[in-house]
C-alpha positions as CSV (number, residue, x, y, z in Angstrom):
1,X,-27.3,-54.2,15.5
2,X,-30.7,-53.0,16.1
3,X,-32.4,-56.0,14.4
4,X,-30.7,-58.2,16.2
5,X,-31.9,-55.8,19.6
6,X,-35.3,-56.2,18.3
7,X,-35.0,-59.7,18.5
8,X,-33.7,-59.8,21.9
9,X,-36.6,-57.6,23.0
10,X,-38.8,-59.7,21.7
11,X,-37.5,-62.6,23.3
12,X,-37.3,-60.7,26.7
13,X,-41.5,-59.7,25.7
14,X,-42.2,-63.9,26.2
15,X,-40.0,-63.9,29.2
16,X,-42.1,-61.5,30.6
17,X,-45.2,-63.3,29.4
18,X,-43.4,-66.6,31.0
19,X,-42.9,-64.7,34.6
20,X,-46.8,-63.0,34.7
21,X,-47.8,-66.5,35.0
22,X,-45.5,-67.5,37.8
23,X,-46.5,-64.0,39.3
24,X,-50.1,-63.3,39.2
25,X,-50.8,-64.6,42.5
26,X,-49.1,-62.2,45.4
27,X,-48.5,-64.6,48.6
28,X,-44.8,-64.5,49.8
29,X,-44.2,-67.3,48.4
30,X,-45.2,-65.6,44.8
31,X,-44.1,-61.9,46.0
32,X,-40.3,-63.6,46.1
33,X,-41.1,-64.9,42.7
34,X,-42.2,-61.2,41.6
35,X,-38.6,-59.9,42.5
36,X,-36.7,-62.1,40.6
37,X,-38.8,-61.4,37.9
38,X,-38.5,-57.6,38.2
39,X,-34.4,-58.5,38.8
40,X,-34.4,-60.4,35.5
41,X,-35.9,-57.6,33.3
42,X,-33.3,-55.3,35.3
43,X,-30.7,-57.4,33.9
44,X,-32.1,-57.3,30.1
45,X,-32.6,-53.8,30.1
46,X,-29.5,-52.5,30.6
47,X,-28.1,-55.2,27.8
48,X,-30.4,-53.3,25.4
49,X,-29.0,-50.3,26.8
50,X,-26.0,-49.9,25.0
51,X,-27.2,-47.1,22.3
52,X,-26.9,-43.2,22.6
53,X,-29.4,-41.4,21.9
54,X,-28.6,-37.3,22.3
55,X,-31.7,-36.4,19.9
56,X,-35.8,-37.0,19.7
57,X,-36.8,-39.2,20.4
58,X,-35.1,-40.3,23.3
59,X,-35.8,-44.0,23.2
60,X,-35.3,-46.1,19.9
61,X,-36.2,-49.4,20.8
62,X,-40.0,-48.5,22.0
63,X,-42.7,-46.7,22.4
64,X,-43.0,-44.6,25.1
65,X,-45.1,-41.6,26.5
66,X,-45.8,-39.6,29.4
67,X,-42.5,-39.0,30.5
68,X,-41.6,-38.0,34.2
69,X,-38.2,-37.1,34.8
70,X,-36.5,-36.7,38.2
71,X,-33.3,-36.0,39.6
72,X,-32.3,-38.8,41.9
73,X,-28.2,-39.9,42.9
74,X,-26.9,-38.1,40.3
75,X,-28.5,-38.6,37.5
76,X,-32.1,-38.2,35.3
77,X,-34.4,-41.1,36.0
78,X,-37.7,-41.0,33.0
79,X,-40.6,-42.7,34.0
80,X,-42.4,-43.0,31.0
81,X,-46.2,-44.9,30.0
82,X,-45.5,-47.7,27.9
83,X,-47.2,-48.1,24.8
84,X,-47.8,-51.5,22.7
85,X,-49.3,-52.1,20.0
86,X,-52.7,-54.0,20.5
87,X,-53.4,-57.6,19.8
88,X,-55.5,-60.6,20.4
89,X,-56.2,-60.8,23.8
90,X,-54.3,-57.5,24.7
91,X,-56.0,-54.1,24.8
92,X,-58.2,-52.2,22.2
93,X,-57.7,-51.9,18.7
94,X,-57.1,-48.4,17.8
95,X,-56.6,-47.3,21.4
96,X,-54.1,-46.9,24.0
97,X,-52.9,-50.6,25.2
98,X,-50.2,-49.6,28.4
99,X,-49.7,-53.0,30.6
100,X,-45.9,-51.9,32.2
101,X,-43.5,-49.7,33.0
102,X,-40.3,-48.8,32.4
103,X,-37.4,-46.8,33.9
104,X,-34.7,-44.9,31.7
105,X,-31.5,-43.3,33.4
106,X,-28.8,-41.0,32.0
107,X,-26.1,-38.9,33.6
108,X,-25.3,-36.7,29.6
109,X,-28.8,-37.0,28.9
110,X,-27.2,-38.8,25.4
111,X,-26.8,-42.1,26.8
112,X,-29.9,-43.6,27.9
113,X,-30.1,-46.9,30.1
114,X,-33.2,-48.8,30.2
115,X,-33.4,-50.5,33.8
116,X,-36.7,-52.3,32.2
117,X,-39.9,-53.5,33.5
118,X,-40.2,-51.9,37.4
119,X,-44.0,-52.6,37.2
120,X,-46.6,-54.6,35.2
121,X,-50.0,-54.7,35.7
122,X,-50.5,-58.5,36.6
123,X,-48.3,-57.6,39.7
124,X,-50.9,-55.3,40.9
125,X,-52.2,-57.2,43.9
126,X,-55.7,-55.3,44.1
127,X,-56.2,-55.2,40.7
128,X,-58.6,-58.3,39.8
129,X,-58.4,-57.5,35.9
130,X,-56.1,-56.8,32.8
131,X,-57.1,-53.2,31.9
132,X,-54.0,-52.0,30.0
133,X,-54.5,-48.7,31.1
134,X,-51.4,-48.2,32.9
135,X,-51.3,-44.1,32.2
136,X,-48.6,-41.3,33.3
137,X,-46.9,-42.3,36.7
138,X,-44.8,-40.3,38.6
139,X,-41.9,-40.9,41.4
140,X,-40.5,-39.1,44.2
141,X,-37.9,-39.4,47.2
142,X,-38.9,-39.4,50.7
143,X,-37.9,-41.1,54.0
144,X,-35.1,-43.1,52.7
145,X,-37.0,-44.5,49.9
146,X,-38.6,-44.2,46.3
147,X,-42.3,-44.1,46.0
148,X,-43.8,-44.8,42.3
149,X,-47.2,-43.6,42.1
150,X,-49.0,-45.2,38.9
151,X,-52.5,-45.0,37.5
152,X,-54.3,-48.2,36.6
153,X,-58.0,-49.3,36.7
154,X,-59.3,-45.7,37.2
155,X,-57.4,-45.3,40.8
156,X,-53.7,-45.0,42.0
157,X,-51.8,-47.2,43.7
158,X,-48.2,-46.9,44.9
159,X,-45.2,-49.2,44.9
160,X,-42.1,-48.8,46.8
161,X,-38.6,-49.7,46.5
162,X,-34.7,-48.9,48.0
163,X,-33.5,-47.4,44.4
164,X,-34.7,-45.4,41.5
165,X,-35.0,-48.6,39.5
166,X,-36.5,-50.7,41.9
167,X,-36.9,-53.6,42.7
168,X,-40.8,-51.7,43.2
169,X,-43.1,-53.6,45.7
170,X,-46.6,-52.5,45.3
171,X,-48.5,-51.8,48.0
172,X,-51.6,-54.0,48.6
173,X,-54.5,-51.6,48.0
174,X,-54.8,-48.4,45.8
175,X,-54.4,-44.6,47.6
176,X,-58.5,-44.2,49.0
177,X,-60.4,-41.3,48.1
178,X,-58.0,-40.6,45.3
179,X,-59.8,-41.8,41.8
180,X,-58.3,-40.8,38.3
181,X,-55.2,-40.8,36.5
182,X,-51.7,-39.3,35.8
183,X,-50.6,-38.7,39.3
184,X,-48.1,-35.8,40.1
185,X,-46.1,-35.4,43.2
186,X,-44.6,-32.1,44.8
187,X,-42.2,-32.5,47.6
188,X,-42.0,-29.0,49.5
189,X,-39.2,-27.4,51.2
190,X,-40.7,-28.5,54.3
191,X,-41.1,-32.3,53.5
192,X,-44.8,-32.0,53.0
193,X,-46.2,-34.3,50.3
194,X,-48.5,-33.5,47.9
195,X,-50.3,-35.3,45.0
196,X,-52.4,-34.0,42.3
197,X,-54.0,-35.8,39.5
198,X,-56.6,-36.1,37.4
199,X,-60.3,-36.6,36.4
200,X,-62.1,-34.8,34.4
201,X,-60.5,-31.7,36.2
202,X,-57.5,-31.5,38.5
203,X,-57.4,-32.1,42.1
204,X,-55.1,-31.9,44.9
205,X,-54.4,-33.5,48.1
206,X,-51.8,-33.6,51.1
207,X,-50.2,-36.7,51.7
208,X,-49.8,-38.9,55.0
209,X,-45.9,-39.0,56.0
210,X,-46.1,-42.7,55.0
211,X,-47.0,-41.7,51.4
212,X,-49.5,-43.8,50.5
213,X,-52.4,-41.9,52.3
214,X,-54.4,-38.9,51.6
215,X,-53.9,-36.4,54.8
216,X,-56.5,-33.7,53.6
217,X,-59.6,-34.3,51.7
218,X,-59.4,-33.4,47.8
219,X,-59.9,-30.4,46.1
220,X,-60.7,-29.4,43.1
221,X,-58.2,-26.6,41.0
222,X,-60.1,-23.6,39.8
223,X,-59.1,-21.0,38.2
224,X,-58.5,-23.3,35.1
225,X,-59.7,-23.3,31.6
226,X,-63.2,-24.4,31.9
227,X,-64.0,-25.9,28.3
228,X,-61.7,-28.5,26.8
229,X,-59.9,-31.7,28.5
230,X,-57.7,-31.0,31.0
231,X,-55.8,-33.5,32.2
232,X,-51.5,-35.1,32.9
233,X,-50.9,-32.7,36.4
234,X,-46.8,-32.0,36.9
235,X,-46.6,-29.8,40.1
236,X,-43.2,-28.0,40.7
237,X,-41.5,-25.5,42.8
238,X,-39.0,-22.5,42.1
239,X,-37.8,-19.6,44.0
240,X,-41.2,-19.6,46.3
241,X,-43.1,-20.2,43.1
242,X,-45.4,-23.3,42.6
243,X,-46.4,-23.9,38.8
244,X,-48.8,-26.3,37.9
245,X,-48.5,-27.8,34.6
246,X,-50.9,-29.6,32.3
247,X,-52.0,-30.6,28.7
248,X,-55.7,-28.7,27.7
249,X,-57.3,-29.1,24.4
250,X,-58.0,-25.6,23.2
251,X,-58.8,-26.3,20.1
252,X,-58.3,-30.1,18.6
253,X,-55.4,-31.6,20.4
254,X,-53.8,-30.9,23.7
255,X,-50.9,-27.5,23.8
256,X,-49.0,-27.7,27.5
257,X,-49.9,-24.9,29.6
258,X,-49.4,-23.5,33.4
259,X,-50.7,-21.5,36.0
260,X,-48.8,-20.2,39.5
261,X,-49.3,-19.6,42.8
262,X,-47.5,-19.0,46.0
263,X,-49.1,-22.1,48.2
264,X,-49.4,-25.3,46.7
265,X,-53.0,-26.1,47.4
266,X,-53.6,-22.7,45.5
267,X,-55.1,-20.9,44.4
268,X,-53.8,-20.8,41.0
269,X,-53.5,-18.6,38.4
270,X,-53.4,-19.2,34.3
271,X,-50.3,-18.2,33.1
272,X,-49.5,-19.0,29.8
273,X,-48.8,-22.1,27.4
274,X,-45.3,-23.5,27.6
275,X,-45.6,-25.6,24.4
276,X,-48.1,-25.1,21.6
277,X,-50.0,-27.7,19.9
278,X,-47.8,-30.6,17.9
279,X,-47.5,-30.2,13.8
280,X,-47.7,-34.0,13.7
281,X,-51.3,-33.4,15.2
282,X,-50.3,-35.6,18.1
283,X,-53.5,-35.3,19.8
284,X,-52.0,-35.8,23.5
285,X,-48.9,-34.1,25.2
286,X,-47.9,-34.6,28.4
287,X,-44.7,-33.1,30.6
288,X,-42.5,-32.6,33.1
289,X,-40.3,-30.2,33.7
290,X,-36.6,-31.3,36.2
291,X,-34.0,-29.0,36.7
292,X,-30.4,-30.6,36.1
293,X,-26.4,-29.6,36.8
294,X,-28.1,-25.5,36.8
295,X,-30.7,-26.0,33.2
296,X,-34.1,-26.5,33.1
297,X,-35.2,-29.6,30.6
298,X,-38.9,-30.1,29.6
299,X,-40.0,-33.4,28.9
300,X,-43.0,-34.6,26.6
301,X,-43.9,-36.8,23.9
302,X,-45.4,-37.0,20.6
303,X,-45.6,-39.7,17.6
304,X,-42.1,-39.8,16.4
305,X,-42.2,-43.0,15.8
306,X,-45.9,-43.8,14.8
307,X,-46.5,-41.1,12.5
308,X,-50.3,-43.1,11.6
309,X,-50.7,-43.6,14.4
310,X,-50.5,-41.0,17.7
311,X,-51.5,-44.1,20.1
312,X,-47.9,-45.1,20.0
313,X,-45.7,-42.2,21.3
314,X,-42.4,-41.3,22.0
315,X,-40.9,-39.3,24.6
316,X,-38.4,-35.9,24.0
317,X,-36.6,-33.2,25.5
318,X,-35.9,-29.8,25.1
319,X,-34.4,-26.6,27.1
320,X,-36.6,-24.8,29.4
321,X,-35.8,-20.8,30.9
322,X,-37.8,-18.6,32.6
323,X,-38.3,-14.6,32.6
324,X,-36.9,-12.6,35.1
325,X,-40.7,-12.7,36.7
326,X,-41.0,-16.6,37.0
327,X,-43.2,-16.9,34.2
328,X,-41.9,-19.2,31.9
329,X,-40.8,-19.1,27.9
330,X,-42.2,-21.1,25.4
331,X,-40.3,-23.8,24.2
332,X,-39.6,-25.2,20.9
333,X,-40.6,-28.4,19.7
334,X,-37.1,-29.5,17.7
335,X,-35.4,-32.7,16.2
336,X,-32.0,-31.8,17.9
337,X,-32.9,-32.2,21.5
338,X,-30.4,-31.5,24.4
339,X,-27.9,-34.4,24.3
340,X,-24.4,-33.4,23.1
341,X,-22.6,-36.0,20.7
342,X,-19.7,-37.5,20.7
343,X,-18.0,-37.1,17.6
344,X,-17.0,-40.9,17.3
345,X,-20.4,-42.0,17.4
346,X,-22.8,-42.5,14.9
347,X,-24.3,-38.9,14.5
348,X,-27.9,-38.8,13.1
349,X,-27.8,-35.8,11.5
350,X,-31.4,-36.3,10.5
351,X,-32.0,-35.7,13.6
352,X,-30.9,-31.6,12.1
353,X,-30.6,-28.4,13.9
354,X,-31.5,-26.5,10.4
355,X,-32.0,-27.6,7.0
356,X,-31.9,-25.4,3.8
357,X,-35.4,-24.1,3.0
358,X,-35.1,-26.1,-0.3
359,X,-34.4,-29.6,-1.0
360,X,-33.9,-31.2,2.3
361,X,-36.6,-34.6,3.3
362,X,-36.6,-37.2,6.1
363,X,-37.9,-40.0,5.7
364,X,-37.7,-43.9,7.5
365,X,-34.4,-45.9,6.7
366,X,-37.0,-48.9,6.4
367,X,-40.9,-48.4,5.4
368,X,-41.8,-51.4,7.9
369,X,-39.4,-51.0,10.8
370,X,-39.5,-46.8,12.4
371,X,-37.1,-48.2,15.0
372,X,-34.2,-48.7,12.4
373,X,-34.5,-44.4,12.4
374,X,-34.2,-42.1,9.7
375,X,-32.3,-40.6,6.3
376,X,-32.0,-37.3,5.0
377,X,-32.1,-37.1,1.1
378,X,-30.1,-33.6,-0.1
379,X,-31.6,-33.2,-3.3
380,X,-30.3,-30.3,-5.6
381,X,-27.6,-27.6,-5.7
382,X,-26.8,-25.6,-2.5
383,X,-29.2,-28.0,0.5
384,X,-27.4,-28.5,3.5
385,X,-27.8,-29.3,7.4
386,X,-26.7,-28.0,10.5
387,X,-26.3,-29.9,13.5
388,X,-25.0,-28.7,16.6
389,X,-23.0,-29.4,19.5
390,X,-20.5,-32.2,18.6
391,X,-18.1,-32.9,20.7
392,X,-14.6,-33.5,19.1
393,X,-12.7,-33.7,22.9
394,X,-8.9,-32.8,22.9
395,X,-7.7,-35.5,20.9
396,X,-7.3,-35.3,16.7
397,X,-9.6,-37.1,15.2
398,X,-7.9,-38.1,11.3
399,X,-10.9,-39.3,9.2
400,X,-15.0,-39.5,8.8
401,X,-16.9,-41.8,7.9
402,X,-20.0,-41.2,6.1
403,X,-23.1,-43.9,5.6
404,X,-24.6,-42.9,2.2
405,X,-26.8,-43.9,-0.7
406,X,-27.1,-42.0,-4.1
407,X,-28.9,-42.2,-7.4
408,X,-26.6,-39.8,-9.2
409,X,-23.6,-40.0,-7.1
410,X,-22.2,-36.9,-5.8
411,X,-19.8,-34.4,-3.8
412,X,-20.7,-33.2,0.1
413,X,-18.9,-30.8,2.2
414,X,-18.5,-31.1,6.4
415,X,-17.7,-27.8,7.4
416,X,-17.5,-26.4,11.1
417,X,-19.8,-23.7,13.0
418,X,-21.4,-22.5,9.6
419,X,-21.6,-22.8,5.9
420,X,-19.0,-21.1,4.9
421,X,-16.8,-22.2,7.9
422,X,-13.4,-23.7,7.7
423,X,-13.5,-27.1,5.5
424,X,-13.2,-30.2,7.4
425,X,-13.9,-32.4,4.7
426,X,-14.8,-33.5,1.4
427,X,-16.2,-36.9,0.8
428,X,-17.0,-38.5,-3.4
429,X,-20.7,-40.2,-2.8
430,X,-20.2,-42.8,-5.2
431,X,-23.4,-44.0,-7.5
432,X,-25.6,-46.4,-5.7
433,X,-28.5,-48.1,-4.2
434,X,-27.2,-49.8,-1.3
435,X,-25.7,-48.2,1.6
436,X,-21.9,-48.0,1.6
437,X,-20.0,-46.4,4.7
438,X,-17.2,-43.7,2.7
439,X,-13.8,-42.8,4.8
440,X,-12.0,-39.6,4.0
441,X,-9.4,-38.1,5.5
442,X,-9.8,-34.3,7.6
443,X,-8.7,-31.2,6.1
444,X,-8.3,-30.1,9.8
445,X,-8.5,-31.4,13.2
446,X,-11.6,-30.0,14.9
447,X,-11.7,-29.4,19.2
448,X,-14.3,-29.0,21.6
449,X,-17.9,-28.8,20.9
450,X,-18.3,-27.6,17.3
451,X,-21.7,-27.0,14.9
452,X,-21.5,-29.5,11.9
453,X,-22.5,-28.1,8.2
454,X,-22.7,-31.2,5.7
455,X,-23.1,-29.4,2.6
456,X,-24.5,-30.2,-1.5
457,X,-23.2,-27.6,-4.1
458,X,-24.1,-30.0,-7.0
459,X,-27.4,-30.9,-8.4
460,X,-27.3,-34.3,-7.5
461,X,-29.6,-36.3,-5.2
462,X,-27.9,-38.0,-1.7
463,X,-28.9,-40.0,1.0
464,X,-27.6,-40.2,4.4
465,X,-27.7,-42.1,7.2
466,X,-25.1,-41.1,9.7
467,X,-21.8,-39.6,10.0
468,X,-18.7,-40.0,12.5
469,X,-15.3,-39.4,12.7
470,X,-12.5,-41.5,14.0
């Protein structure tokens, strides 16, 4: 199934390609043109869309960074960067190539619909070049409508549209006296409107009512680390608290940190880091951080699914709290992620909770293609995995299914909440190469959200690819 949705994408890529060329010029005539377009990528997204994805990465099918995430009608709207990989005639080798961007939508935060291209930079109407550096945008709700603020050329323009997902109009010239990158918006409790972003250092400005003016003059953020890069502003408030969040290179790569204040012009004060530097030596990170149904989520990115590579990102989650004082606790970079699973799905238990400190490696289903995911090899007596927050519903659930591969052939355990918890199953690996999909029958019928143990007592060596009950 996923081959078959890369082929679709890239079929939808050269209808893209096909509707820049009817678009690039912006008369009415054109602009009419420029909606259908946007209408028809609307419609292919959400065919792609049909995929859950409760763990991190969030999105399977692409490569995506800089990931905004808002609360708007009910559900989390991501407004990612979109990375490509560079080619002849598009971007710079061994750099960040960004030409569109994307909208992803989700009311469990597992199922993930991709509303597709809302933007690309040939509908820019003051932009007179291709500059594929279409970096971190942001979006916000005010006056009846949706205003996407997006970074391209070294300013900011806006575009404008009646839902989340557009269609988005662009507005015919960039916000003046605003020049830089990765724009972030604050909406106060009054109304007011407020925009920071980026270059070199962080600035702030009021906004116009209409949105797409600055109402003050800039000013610069002090009281910020002054040595290493500071860049990706994401302003929010809570409980009369204003943090301002960024990425800063300490040392090498880029760690999330914040400072607070009580007025949102400042001034600020360091506070702490929120998230440390990637292991994967990802050397950019950039956030936001949404409140949604009563928990707080963070949202970042690293290189998932470009290991080689840390130009082509992908975007994550993770739970967010706070100490009683407002400052805020550092999160945890995991696998897991915050979606819960439905048990009848395919769960991709690579995606683990814990492993055993022995024996346990993930690697690419398929050396060529990271989109087609991950295995977990169990190699020797006593590995397991842990992975948590399955949800079995009300209703009995007779059999799992298990995807597997094995040199030696072997014997795994499912057992619920821990290792030594009640036995749900027992399922014979047979010897082989190729993936075979293995049915056995339940021991007991699991309810509610439950912790999955699958478990290797033998010494023999076993691949998975996903498990699921039915």
């Amino acid at each position: 199934m996923m081959r078959q949705l890369l082929v679709f994408a890239s079929k939808t890529q050269e209808m893209q390609t096909t509707f820049n060329i009817v678009t690039e010029r912006t008369n009415t005539t054109n602009m009419k043109k420029y909606t259908l377009y946007l209408l028809a990528l609307s419609f292919v997204g959400l065919f792609l869309a049909n995929q859950s994805f409760a763990t991190n990465p969030l999105i399977m099918d692409q490569f995506t960074a800089d990931p905004t995430a808002r609360v708007f009608e009910g559900k989390v709207y991501v407004y990612p960067s979109h990375d490509i990989p560079a080619s002849p005639g598009r971007g710079r080798t061994n750099w960040f190539v960004m030409e569109d961007y994307h909208v992803f939508s989700s009311e469990n935060l597992t199922d993930w619909t991709d509303h597709g291209a809302i933007l690309n930079q040939t509908n820019v109407p003051w932009l007179k070049r291709t500059s594929f550096d279409m970096w971190a945008p942001d979006c916000v709700f005010k006056n009846g409508k949706y205003y996407f603020y997006f970074p391209v050329g070294g300013r900011i323009g806006v575009a404008v549209a009646d839902k989340p997902y557009g269609p988005f109009k662009p507005e015919e010239k960039p916000i003046a006296g605003a020049n830089g990158i990765d724009p972030g918006l604050l909406i106060d409790k009054d109304g007011s409107a407020y925009m920071f972003w980026a270059r070199g250092r962080i600035s702030v400005a009021k906004l116009k009512d209409n949105m797409v003016e600055l109402d003050s003059p800039p000013q610069v953020i002090t009281n910020l680390p002054p040595r290493g890069l500071i860049e990706g502003p994401f302003p929010f408030e809570r409980n009369g608290i204003y943090y301002l969040t960024y990425p800063h290179v300490q040392n090498k790569i880029e760690r999330l940190e914040y400072a607070m204040s009580t007025n949102p012009l400042g001034p600020y004060k360091q506070a702490g880091v929120i998230l440390d530097e990637a292991d994967s030596g990802c050397w950019t990170v950039h956030q936001s951080i949404v409140e949604y149904k009563g928990q707080w989520y963070l949202f970042y990115h690293d290189k998932d699914l470009s290991p080689n590579f840390d130009k082509n990102r992908s975007i994550r989650a993770e739970y967010l709290s706070f100490n009683d004082d407002g400052t805020i606790k550092k999160a945890v970079r995991t696998l897991r992620g915050v979606g819960i699973v439905d048990a009848r799905s395919k769960i991709q238990i690579d995606r683990y909770s814990a492993i055993s400190k022995e024996g346990v490696a993930v690697s690419f289903l398929e050396a060529t293609n990271p989109f087609a995911g991950w295995k977990i090899s169990l190699n020797g007596k006593n590995t397991w995995v842990r992975f948590d927050r399955v949800d079995f519903g009300e209703n009995g659930l007779k059999s799992v299914n298990v995807r597997s591969a094995s040199s030696t052939g072997g014997l795994i355990e499912i057992r619920l909440d821990k290792a030594d918890g009640p036995l749900l199953a027992q399922v014979e690996i047979g010897k082989s190469a190729d993936w075979k999909i293995i049915n056995a029958k339940l021991q007991s019928i699991p309810t509610g959200i439950r912790d999955l143990f699958v478990i290797q007592n033998a010494n023999n060596d076993v691949d998975l690819d996903w498990i699921g009950f039915e």
